[in-house]
Backbone as ProteinMPNN parsed JSONL, in Angstrom:
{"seq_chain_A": "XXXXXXXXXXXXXXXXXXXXXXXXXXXXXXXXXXXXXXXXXXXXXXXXXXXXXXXXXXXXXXXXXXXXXXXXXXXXXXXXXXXXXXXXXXXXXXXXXXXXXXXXXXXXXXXXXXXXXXXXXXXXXXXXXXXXXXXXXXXXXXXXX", "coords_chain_A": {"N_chain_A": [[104.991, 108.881, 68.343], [103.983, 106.266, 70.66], [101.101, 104.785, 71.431], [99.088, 103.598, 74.288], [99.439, 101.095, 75.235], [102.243, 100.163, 74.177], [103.206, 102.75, 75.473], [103.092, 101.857, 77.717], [104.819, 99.015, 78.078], [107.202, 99.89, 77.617], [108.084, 101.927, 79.228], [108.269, 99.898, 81.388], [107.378, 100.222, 84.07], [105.076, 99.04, 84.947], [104.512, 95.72, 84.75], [102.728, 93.904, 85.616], [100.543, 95.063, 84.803], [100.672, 95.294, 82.458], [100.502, 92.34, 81.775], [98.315, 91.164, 82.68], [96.531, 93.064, 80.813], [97.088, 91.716, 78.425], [96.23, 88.817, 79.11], [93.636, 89.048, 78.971], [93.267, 89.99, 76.494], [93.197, 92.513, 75.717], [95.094, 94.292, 74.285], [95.284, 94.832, 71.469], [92.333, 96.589, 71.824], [93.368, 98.786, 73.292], [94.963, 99.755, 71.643], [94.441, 100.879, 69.65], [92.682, 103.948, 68.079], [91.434, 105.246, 69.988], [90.453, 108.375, 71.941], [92.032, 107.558, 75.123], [91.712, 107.386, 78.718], [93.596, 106.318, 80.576], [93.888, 104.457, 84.275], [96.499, 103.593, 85.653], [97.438, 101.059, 87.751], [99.67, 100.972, 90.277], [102.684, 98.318, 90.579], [102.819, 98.114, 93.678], [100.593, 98.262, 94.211], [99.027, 96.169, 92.615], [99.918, 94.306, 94.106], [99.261, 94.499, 97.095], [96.932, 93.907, 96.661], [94.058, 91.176, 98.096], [95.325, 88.4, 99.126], [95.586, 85.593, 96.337], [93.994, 87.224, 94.739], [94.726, 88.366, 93.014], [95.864, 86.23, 90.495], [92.998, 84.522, 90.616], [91.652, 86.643, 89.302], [93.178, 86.251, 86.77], [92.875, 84.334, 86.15], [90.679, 84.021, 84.898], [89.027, 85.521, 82.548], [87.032, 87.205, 81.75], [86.315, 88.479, 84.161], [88.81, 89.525, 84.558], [88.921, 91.06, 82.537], [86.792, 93.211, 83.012], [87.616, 94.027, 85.335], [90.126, 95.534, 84.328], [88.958, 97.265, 82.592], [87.279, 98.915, 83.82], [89.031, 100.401, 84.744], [89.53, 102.531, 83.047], [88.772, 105.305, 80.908], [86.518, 106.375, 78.011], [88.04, 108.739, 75.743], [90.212, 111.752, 76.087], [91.509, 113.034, 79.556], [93.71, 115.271, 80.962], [95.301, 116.25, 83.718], [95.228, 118.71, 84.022], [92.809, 119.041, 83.062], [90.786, 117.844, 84.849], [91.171, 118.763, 86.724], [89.896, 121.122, 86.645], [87.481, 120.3, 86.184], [86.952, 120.206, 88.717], [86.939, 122.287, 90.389], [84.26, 123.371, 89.791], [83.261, 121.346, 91.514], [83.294, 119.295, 94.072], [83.32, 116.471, 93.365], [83.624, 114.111, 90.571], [82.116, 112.698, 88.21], [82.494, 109.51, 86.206], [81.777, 107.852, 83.192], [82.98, 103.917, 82.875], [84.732, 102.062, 80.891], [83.805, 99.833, 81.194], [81.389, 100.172, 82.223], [80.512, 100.883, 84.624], [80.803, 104.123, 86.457], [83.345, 105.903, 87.667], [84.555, 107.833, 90.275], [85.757, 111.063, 90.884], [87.412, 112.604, 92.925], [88.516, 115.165, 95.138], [90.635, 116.475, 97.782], [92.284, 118.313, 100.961], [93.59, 121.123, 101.799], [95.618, 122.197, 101.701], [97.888, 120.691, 100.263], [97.327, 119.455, 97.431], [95.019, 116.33, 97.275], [93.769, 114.04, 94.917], [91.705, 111.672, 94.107], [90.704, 108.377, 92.474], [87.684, 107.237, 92.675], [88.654, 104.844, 95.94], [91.105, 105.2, 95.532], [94.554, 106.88, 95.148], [95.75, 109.343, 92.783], [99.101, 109.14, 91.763], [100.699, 109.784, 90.229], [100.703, 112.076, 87.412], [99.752, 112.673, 83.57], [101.252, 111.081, 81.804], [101.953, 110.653, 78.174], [100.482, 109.202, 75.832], [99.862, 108.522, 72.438], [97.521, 107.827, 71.788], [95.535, 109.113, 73.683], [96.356, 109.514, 77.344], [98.032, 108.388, 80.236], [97.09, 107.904, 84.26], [98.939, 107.161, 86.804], [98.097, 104.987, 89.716], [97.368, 103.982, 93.028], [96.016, 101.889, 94.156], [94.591, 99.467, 93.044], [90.95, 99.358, 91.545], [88.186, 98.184, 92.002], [85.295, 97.119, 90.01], [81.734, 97.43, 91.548], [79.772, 95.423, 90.527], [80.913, 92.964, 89.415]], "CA_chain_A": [[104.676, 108.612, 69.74], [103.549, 104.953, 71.267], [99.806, 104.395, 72.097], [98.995, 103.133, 75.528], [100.579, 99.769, 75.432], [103.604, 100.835, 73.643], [104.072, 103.026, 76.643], [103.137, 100.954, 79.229], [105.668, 98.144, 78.068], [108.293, 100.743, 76.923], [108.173, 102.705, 80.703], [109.185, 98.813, 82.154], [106.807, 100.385, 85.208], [103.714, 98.171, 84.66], [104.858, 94.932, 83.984], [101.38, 92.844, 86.196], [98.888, 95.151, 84.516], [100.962, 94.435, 80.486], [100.663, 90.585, 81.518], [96.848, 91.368, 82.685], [96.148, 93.801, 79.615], [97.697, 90.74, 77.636], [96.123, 88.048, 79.395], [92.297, 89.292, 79.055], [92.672, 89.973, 74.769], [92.53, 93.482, 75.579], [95.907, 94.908, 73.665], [94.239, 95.375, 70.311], [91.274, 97.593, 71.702], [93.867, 99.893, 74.111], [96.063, 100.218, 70.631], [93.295, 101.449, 68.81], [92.911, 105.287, 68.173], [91.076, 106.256, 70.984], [91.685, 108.416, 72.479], [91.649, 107.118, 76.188], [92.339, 107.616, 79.568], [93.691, 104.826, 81.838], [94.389, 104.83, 85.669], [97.353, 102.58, 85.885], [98.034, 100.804, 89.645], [101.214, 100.64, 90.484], [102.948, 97.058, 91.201], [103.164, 97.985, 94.507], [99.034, 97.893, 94.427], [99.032, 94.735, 92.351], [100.642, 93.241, 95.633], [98.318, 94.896, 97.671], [95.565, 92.84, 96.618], [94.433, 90.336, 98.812], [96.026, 86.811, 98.488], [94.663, 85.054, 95.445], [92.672, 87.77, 93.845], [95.483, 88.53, 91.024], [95.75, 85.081, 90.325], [91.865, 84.798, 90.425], [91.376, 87.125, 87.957], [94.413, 86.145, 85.66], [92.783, 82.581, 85.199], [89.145, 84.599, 84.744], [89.203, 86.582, 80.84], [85.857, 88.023, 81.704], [86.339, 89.117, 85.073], [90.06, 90.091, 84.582], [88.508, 92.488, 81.771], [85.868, 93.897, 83.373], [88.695, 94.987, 86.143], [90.948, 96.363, 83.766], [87.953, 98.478, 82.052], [87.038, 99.89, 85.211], [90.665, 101.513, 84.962], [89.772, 102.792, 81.677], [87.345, 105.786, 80.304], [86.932, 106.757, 76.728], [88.177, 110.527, 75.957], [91.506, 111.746, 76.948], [91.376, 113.761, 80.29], [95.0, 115.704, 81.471], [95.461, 116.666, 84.941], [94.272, 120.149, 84.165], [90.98, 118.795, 82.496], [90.223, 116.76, 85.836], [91.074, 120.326, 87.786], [89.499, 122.164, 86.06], [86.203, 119.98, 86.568], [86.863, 119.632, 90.251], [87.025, 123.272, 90.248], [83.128, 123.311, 90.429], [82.299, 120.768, 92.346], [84.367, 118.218, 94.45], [83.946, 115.543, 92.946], [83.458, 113.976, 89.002], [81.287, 111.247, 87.998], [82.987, 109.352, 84.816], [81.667, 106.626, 83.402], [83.989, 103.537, 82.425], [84.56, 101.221, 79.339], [83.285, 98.639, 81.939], [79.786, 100.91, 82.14], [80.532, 101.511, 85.704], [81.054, 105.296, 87.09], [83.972, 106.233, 88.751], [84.3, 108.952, 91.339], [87.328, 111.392, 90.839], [87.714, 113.293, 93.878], [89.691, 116.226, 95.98], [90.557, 116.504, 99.471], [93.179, 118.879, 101.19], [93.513, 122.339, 101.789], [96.708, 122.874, 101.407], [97.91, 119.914, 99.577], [95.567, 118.712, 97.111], [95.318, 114.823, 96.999], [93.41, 113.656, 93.545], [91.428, 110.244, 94.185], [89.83, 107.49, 91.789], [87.466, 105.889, 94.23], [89.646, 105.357, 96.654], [92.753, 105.124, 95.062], [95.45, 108.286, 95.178], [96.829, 109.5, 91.72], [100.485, 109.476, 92.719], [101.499, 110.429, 88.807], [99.515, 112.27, 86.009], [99.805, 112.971, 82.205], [102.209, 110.019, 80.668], [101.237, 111.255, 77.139], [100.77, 108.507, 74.87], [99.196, 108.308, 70.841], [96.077, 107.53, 71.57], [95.444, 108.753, 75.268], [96.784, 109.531, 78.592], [97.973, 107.591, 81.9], [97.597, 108.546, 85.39], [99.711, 106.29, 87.891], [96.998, 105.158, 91.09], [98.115, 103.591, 94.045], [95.284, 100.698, 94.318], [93.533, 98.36, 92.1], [89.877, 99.784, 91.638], [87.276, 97.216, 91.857], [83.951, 97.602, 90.431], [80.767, 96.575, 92.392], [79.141, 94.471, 90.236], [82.444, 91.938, 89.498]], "C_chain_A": [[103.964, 107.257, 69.837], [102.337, 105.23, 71.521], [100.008, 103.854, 73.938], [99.694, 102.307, 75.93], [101.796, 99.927, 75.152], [104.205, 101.379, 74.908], [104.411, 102.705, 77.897], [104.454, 99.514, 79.175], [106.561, 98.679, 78.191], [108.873, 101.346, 78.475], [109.026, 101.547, 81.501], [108.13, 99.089, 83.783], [105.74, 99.125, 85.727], [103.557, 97.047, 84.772], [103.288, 93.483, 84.684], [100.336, 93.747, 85.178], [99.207, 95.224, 82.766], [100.368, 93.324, 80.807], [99.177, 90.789, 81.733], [96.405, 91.735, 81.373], [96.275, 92.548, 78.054], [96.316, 89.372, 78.325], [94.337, 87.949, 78.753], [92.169, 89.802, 77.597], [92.359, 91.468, 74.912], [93.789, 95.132, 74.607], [95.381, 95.934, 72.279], [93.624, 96.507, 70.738], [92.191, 98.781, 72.611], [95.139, 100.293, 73.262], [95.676, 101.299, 69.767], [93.251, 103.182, 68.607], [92.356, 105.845, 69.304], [90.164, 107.729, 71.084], [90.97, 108.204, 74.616], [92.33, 107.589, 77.216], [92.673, 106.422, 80.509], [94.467, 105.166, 83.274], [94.936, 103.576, 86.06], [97.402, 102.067, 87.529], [99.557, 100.093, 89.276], [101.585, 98.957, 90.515], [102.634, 96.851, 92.439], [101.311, 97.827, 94.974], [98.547, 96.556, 93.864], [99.426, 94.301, 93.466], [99.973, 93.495, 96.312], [97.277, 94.2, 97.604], [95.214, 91.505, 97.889], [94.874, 88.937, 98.304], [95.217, 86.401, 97.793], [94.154, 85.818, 94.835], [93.717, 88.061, 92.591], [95.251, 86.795, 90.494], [94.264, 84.639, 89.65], [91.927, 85.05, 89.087], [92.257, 86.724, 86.696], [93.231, 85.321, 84.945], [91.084, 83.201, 85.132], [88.888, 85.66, 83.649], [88.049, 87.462, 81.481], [85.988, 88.91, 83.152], [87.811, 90.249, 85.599], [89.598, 91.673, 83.573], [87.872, 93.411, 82.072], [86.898, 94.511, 84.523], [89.114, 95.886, 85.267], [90.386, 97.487, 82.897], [87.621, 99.119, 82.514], [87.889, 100.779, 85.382], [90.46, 102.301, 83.998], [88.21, 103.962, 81.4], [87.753, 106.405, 79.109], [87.011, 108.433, 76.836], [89.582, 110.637, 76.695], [91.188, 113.071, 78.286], [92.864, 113.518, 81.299], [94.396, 115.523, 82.737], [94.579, 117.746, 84.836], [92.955, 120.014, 83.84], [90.356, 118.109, 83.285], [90.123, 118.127, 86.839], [90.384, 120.665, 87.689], [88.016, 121.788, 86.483], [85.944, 120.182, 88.196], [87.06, 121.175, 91.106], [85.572, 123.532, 90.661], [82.563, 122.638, 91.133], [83.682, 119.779, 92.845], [84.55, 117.158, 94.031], [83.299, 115.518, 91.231], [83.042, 112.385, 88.75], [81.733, 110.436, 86.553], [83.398, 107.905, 84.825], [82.772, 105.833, 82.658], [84.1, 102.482, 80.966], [83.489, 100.305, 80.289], [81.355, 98.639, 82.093], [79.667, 101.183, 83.462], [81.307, 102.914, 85.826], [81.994, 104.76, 88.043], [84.085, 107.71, 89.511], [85.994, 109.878, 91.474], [86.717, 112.684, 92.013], [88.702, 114.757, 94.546], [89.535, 116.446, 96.96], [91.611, 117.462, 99.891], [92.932, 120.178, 101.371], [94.791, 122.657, 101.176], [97.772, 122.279, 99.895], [96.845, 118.79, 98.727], [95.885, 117.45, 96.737], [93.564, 114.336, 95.844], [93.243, 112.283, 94.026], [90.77, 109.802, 92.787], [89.23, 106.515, 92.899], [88.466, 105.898, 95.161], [90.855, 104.949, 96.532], [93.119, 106.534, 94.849], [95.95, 108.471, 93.867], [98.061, 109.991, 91.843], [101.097, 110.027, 91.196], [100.272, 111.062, 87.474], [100.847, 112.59, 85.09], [101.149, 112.184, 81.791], [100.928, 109.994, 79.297], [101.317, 109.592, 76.325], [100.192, 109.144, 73.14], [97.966, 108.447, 70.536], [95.449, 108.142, 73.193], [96.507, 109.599, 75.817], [97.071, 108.827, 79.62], [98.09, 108.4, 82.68], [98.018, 107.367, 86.454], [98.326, 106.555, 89.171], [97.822, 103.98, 91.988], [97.335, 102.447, 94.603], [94.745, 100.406, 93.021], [92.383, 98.642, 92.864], [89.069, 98.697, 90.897], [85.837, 97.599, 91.726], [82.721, 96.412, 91.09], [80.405, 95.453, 91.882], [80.304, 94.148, 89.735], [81.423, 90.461, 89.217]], "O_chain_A": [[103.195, 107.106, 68.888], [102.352, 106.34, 72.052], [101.071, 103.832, 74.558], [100.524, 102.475, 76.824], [102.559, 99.797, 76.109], [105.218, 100.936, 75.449], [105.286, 102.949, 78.728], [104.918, 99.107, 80.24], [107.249, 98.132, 79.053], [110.053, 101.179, 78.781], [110.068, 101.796, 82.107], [108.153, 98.17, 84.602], [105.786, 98.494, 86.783], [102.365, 96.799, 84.953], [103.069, 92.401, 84.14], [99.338, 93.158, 84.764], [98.31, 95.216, 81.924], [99.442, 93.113, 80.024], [98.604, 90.515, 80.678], [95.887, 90.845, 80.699], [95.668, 92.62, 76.986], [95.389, 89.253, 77.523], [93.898, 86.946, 78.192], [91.017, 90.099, 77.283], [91.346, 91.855, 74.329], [93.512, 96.314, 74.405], [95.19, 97.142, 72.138], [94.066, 97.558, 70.274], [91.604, 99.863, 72.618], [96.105, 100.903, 73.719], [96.297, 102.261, 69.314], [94.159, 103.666, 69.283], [92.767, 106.951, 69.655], [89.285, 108.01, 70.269], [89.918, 108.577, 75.135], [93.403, 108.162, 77.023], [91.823, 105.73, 81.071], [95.416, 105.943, 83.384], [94.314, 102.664, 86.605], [97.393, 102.918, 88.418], [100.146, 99.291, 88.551], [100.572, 98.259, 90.464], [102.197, 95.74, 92.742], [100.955, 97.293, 96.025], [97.76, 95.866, 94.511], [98.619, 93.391, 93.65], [99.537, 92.394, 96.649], [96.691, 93.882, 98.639], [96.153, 90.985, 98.491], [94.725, 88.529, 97.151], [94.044, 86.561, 98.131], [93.527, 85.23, 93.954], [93.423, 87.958, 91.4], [94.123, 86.47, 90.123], [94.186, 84.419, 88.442], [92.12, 84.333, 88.105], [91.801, 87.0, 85.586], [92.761, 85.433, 83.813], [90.289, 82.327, 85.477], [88.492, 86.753, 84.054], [88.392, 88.624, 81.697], [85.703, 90.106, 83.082], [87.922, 91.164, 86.415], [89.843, 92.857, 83.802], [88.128, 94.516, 81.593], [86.898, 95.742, 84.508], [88.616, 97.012, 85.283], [91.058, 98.444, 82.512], [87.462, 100.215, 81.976], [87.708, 101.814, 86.023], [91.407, 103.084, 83.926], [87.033, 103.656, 81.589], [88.87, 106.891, 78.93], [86.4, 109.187, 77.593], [90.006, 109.907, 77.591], [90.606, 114.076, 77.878], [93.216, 112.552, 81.976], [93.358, 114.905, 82.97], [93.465, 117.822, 85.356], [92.062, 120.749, 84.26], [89.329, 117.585, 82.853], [89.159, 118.411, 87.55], [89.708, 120.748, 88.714], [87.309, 122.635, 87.027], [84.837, 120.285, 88.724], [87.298, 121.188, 92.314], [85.435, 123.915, 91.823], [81.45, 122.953, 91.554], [84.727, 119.585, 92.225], [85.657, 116.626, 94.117], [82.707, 116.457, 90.697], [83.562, 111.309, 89.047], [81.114, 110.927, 85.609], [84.188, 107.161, 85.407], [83.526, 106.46, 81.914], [83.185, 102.459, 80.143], [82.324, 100.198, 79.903], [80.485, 97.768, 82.087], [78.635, 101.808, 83.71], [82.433, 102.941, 85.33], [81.889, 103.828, 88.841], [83.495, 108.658, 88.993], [87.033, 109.461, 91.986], [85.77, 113.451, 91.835], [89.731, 115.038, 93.933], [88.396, 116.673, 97.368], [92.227, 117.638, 98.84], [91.786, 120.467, 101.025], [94.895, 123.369, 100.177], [98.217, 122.927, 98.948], [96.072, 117.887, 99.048], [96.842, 117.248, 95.99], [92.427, 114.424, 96.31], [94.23, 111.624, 94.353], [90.34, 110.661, 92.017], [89.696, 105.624, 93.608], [89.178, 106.897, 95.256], [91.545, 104.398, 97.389], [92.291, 107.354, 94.452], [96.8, 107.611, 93.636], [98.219, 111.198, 92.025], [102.08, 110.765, 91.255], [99.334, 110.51, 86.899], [102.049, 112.718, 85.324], [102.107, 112.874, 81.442], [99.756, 109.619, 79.266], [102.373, 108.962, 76.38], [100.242, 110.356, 72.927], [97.392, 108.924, 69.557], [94.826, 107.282, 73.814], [97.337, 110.236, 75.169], [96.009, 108.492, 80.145], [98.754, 109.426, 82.526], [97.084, 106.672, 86.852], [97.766, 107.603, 89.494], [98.737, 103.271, 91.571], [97.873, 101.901, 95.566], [94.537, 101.203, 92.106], [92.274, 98.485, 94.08], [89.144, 98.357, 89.716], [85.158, 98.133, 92.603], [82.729, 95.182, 91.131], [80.588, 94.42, 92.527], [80.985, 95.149, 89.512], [81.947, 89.349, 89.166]]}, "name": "protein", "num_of_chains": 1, "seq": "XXXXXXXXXXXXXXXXXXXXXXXXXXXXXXXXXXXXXXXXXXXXXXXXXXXXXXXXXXXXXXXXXXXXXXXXXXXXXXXXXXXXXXXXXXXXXXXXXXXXXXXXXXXXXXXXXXXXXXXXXXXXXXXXXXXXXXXXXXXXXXXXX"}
């Protein structure tokens, strides 16, 4: 089985947050054993950004990393191991490589909608080697940037 990168190139889905993951020297440490969880954004959230801020960050190693760590917490956590927490309480405090907390959420009654901050997880459990992905639907920015 592929590690993280492996599957993130291999899928063809990804291809702004490979050239990011690439750009910021951060291949190596998301090859590594792990085992990790990462909350991919779609392309269609790379575009989402406002004008200039991919760009921005591309030509910025330190600030491009500290994004892409924010996506990232050590420990692998499924779908069911995010339920399962959210089970007692609504939401889940989990901190990131970056050292910022993110906020995993649930809303719905009927249909349950699964946030990161406020991004939607539109896909869970792409298994990799080392890890897990869950597909999110924005680029999650932390405060201090």
């Amino acid at each position: 089985m592929e590690n993280i990168v492996e599957v993130a190139v291999k899928s063809g889905k990804f291809p702004t947050l490979v050239k990011a993951v690439q750009a910021a020297g951060l291949v190596e440490a998301l090859s590594s054993p792990g085992p990790f969880t990462v909350f991919a954004p779609t392309e269609e959230a790379f575009k989402s950004l406002p004008k200039g801020t991919l760009d921005s960050l591309l030509a910025d190693k330190q600030k491009l990393g500290n994004v892409l760590k924010y996506h990232v917490v050590s420990g692998k956590y499924n779908s069911a191991d995010v339920l399962s927490g959210l089970q007692k309480s609504n939401s889940l405090k989990i901190p990131t490589l970056m050292g910022e907390q993110v906020t995993i959420s649930r809303s719905g009654m009927i249909k349950k909608i699964i946030r990161i901050n406020q991004a939607n997880i539109v896909s869970t459990d792409i298994q990799a080697s080392n890890g897990v992905i869950h597909v999110i639907d924005k680029v999650i920015i932390p405060s201090k940037l």
